[in-house]
N, C-alpha and C positions, 0 to 999 in steps of 0.2 A: 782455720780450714772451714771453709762452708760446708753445710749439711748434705747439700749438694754435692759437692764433690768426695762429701765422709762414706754419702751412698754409691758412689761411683764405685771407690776405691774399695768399699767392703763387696759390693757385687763381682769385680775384677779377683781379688781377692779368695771367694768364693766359686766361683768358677776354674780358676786354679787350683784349689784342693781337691775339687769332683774331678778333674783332670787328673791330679795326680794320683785321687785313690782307680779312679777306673786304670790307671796302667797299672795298677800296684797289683789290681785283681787277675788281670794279664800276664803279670812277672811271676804272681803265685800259681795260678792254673800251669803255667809253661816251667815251674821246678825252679826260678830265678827266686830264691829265699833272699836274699840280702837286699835285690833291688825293689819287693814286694815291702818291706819291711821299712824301707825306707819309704816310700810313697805311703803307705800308713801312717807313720810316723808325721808325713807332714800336713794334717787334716790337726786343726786344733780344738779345742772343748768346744769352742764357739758355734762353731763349724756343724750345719747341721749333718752333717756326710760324718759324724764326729764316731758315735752309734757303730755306724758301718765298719768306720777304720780302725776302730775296738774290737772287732769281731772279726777281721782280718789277721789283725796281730795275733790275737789271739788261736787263732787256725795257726796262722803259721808257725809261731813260738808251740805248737802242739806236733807240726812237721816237724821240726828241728830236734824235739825232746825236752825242750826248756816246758816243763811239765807248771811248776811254778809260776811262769810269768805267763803262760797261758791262761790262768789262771783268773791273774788279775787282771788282765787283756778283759777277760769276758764280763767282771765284774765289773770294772768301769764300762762296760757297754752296756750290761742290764740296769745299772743307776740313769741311764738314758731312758732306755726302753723298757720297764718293767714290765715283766709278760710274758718277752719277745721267746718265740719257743726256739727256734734255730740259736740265740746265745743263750738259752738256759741248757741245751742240749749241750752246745759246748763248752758250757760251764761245769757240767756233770760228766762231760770226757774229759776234762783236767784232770778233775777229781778222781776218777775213777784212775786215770793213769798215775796219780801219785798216789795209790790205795786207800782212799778217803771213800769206801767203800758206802759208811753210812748218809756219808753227805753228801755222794754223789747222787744215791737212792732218795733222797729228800728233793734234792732240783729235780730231776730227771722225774717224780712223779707230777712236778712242776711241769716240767714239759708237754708231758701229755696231755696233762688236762688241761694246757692252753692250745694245742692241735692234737689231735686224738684222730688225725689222719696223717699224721706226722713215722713214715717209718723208722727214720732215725732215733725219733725221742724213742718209741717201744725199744728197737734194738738194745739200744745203750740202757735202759731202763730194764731191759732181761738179764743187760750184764750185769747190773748191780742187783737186781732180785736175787739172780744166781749165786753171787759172792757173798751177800748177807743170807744166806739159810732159805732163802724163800721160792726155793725149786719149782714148787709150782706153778706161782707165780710168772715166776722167770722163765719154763717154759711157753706160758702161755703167751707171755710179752713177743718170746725172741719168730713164734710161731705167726702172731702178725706180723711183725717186721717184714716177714717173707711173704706175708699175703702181699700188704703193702707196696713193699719197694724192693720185689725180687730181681727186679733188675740193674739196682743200685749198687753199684761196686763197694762202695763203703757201708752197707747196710749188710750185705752179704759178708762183707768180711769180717763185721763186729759179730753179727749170727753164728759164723765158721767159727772164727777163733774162740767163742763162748763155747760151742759143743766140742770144741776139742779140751777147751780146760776141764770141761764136763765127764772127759776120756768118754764122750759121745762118736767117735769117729765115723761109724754108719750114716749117722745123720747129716754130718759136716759134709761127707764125699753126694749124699743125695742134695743136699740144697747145691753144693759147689757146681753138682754136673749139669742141673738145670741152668744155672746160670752159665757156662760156658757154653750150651748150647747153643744161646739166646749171642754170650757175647765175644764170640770167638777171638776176637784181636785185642780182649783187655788183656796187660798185664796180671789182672787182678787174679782173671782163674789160674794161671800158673803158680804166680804168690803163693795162692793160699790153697794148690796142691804140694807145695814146698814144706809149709807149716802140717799139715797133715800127715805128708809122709815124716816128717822130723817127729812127730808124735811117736808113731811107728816104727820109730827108729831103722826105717830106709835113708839112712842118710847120704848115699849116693843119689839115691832115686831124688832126695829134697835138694842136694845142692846145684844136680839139671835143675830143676825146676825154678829155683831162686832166677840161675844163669836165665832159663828163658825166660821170664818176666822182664829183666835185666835187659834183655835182647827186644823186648817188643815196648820198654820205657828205659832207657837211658837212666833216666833221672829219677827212678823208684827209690829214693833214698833208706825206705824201711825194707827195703829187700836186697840193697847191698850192707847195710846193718847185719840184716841177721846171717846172709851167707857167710860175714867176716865173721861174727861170731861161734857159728856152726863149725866152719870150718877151724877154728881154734878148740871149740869143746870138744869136737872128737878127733882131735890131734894129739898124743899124750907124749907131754916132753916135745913136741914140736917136731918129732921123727916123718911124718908122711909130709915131703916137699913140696910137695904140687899141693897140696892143701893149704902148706903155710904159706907159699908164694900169695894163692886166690885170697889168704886173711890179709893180709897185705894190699893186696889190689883195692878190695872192697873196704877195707877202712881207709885207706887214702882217699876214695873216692869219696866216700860216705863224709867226710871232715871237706873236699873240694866242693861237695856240694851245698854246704853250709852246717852240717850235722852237728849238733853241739851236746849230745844228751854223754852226761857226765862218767855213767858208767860203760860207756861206749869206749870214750877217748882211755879211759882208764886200764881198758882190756888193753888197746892198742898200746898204749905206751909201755907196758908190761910187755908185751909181744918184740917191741924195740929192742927194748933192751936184754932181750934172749937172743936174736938174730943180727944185732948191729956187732960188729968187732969188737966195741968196747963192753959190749956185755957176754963176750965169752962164744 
């Protein structure tokens, strides 16, 4: 093979992978996990687009639950990039999601101090303040976040869900309603009036809410997650039907949408086999 023609074909080559990771990025924005993951997938080390499609996986394998291989998704991406603050942040949301609490807090001050305009690193960086003892701290983080990027759906909802574990609720419904002001057709403010009211244990009031989120993104996979699950935790012995039908609905969905996080499927298969015939 001529050198000429070795550059051809690595160019050709190359072009083909930026093609396929930009659909990949496509099939992930639009809720398509499996075809995302595969357009990731076919970017190789070589490949300078290589970085990017590490840090794709990685997101995605973080949508699905596979908390673990998001994981390593991100870290083969930052042995690229070291630095890079967008995969140190989601290196320290793996982390944080598989309660690696302190090492989450370790990247994540990484983060910051490589963008320190970065709302997201603060966010996730209050979450892990918060969860190791460092309250203060952690207010302080989770209170730029919202300077920052109040109007980021996922910044807002890392903020929310942190002052509800805080049993902060006051706080959660004022940052939530600013944001819904601002962003009336997300899913996200219904979401995460869902998880509030479930706080609260309004759980009629949270399982609308779930449903409207549901209604304004089809494909919210963490909000037919947790309505399948709600609806089984306050179901006792499986007696309220119209509950146990909705856990049904929403874990089927939630697995058709690609869901794989393990104690998820684990509820459901438990739920089978109380409602199938052969489990009685």
């Amino acid at each position: 093979m001529t050198r000429m023609l070795a550059t051809i074909l690595l160019a050709a080559a190359t072009a083909a992978a930026g093609e396929a990771l930009e659909k990949a990025v496509a099939a992930f924005r639009e809720g398509r996990f499996e075809e995302a993951a595969e357009g990731a997938g076919a970017v190789r080390e070589n490949d300078p687009d290589y970085p990017r499609a590490r840090y794709l996986a990685g997101e995605i394998r973080l949508a699905l639950g596979e908390n673990a291989a998001a994981e390593s998704a991100f870290r083969d991406a930052l042995e690229k990039r070291p630095g890079s603050e967008p995969i140190l942040t989601g290196l320290g949301r793996a982390q944080l999601a598989q309660g690696k609490d302190a090492e989450a807090l370790e990247t994540l001050e990484k983060a910051v101090k490589a963008d320190a305009q970065s709302a997201r690193a603060h966010a996730f960086l209050g979450a892990a303040q918060m969860r190791t003892s460092n309250g203060k701290k952690g207010d302080r983080a989770l209170d730029t976040a919202i300077k920052l990027g109040g109007n980021d759906a996922e910044v807002v909802r890392a903020v929310v869900v942190e002052r509800v574990r805080a049993d902060d609720a006051a706080a959660a419904k004022r940052i939530l309603k600013a944001f819904v002001a601002a962003n009336k057709a997300s899913a996200m403010g219904p979401f995460l009036a869902a998880t509030i009211a479930e706080h609260e244990k309004a759980y009629d009031e949270a399982i609308a809410a779930y449903e409207k989120a549901i209604a304004l993104d089809p494909k919210f996979l963490d909000a037919h997650k947790n309505l399948a699950i709600l609806c089984i935790a306050q179901n006792p012995l499986y007696q309220n039907q119209e509950r146990t039908k909705k856990a049904l609905e929403h874990f089927e969905e939630y697995k058709k949408l690609g869901g794989r996080d393990g104690r998820v499927i684990e509820i459901y298969e438990t739920l089978l086999q109380f409602v199938s015939p052969q489990g009685g």
